[in-house]
C-alpha positions in Angstrom: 118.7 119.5 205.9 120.7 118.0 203.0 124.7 119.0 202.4 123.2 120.9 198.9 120.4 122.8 200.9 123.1 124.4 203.1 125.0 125.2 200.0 124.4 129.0 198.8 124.6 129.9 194.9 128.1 131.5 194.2 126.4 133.3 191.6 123.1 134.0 192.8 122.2 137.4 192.1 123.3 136.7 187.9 120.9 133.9 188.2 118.6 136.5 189.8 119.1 138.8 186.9 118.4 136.7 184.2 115.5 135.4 185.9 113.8 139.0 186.0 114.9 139.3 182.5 112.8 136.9 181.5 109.7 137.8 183.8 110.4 141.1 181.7 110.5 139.0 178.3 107.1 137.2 179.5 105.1 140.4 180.5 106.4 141.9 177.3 105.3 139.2 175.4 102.4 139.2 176.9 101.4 142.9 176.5 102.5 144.0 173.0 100.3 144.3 169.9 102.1 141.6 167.7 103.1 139.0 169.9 105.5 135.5 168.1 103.7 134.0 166.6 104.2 130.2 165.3 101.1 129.6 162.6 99.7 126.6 164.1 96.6 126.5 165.5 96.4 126.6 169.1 100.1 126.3 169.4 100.1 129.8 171.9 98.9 127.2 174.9 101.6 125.2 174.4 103.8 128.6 174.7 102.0 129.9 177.6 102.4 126.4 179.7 106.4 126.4 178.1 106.8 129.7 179.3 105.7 129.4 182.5 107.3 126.5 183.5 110.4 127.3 182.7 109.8 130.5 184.8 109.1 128.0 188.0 111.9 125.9 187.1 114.4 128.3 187.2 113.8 130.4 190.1 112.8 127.0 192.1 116.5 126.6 191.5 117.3 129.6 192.6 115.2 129.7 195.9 115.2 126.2 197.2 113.1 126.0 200.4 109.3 124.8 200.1 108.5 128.1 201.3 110.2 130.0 199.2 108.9 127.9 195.9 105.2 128.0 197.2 105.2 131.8 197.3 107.2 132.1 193.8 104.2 129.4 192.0 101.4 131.7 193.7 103.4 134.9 192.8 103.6 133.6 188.7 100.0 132.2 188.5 98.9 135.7 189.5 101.0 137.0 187.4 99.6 134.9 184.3 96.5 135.7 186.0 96.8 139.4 186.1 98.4 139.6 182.3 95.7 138.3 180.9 93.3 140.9 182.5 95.7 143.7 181.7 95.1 142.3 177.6 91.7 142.8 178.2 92.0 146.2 179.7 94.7 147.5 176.4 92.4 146.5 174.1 94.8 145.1 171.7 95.4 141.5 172.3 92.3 138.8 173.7 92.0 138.0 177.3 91.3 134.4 177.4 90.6 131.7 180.1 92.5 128.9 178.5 95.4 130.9 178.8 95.4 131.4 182.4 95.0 127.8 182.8 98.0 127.0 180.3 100.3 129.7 182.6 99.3 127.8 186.1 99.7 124.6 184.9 102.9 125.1 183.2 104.0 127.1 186.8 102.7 123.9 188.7 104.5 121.4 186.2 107.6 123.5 186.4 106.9 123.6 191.2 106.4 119.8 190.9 109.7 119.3 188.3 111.9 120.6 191.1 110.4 119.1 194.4 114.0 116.6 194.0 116.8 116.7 193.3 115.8 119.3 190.1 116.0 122.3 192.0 119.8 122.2 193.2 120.7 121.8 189.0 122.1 125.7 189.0 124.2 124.9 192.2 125.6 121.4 190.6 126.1 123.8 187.4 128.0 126.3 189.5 130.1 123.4 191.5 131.4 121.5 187.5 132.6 125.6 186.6 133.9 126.6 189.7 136.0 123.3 190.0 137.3 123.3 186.8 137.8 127.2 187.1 140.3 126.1 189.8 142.0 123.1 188.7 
């Protein structure tokens, strides 16, 4: 086990926080009648895989054991999976394959971006503020 693995986030349940807010922004997103909407062709997928990969990324940070990441990517691609059927079921917005895929390969892009060193960034983050904090 690394010096940074035994390490704990100072901050860890603000990084929590922001992290459900933004499982809140992506279900929202996800469910309401007029989602954002860029005008270019095809550009959602690009949003969907974006979105979701920054969702692995940043609790990856936050939870940095294997364990702990593998449940969180299987936890997000069922919950790309599961949004997409619950468009379907409102009736409003499209249920489509391509963007399940777009959600689990942006969750596995944003697993694989952290299997370094990328997933102690929010403790290095944490480390520059709290030593400058104290000088």
């Amino acid at each position: 086990m690394s010096v940074l693995e035994e390490q704990k986030l100072k901050y860890f349940w603000l990084w929590l926080f922001v992290g459900y807010l933004y499982i809140a922004y992506i279900v929202y997103e996800s469910l309401t009648p007029s989602p954002v909407d860029m005008g270019i062709d095809d550009f959602d997928k690009v949003m969907h895989f974006s979105a979701y990969a920054l969702l692995m990324l940043w609790f990856a940070m936050i939870f940095y054991t294997v364990r702990s990441r593998m449940i969180h990517a299987a936890l997000f691609i069922a919950l790309g999976v599961g949004l997409e059927f619950a468009q379907q079921a409102g009736g409003v917005r499209y249920f489509e394959i391509s963007d399940m895929l777009a959600n689990s390969l942006g969750v596995l892009a944003g697993y694989f971006a952290t299997r370094g060193c990328g997933k102690y960034n929010l403790l290095r983050i944490e480390q520059r503020l709290f030593n400058k904090a104290s000088a």
